[in-house]
C-alpha positions as CSV (number, residue, x, y, z in Angstrom):
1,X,53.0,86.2,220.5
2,X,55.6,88.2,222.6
3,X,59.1,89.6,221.1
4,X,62.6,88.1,222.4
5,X,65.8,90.0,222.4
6,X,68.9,88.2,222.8
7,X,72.3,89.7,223.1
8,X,74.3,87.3,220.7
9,X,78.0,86.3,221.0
10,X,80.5,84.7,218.3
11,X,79.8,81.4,219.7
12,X,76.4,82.3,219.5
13,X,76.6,84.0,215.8
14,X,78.2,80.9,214.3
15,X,75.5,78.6,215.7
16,X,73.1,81.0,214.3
17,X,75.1,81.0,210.8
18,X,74.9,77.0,211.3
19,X,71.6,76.2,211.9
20,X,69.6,79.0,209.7
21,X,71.8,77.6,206.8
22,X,69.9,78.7,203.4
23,X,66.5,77.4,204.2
24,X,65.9,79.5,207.7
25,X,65.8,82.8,209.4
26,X,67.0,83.4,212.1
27,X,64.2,83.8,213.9
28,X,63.6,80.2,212.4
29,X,66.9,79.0,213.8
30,X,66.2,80.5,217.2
31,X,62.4,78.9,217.4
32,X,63.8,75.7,215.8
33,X,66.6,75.5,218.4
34,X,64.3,76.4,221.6
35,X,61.9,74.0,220.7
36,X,64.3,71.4,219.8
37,X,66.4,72.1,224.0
38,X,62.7,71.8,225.1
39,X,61.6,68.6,223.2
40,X,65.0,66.8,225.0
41,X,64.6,68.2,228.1
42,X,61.3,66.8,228.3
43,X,62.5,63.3,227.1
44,X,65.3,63.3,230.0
45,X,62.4,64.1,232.6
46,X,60.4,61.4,231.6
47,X,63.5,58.9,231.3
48,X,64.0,59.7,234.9
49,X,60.4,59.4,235.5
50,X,60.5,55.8,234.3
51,X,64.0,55.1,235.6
52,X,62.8,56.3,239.0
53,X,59.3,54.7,239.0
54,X,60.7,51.5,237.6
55,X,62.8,50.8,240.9
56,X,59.3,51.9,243.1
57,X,58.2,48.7,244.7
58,X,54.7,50.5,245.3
59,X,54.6,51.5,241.6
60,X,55.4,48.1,240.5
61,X,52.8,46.8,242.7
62,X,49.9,49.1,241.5
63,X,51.0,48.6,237.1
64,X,50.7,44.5,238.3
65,X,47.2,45.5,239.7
66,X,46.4,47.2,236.8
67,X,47.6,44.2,234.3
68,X,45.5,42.1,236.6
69,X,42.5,43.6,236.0
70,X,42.9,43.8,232.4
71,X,43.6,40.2,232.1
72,X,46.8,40.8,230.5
73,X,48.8,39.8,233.7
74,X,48.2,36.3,236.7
């Protein structure tokens, strides 16, 4: 595992002070935070995966094939 240093700001301090609370570190509340940016940047990619894919006529055509040969679709 590597080593971050971050230069840290008041803004920065109180969020720090906020989200290490009692329970956490703040190497805690970094990792928590970090991971927590990364989990919802990956759920806006893949909502504009699906928004993108569900208005792609060739998409749409190969999911009906797919249905079709699973029986689940006519």
């Amino acid at each position: 595992m590597g080593t971050l240093n971050v230069r840290t700001d008041e803004a920065m301090e109180t969020a720090l002070r906020a989200l290490a609370g009692d329970t956490r570190s703040r190497s805690e509340a970094v990792r928590y935070a970090l991971l927590r940016t990364y989990k919802e940047m990956l759920l806006e990619q893949a909502a504009a995966d699906a928004e993108r894919l569900r208005n792609d006529p060739d998409d749409q055509a190969e999911m009906l094939a797919i249905q079709r040969f699973m029986g689940v679709a006519e």
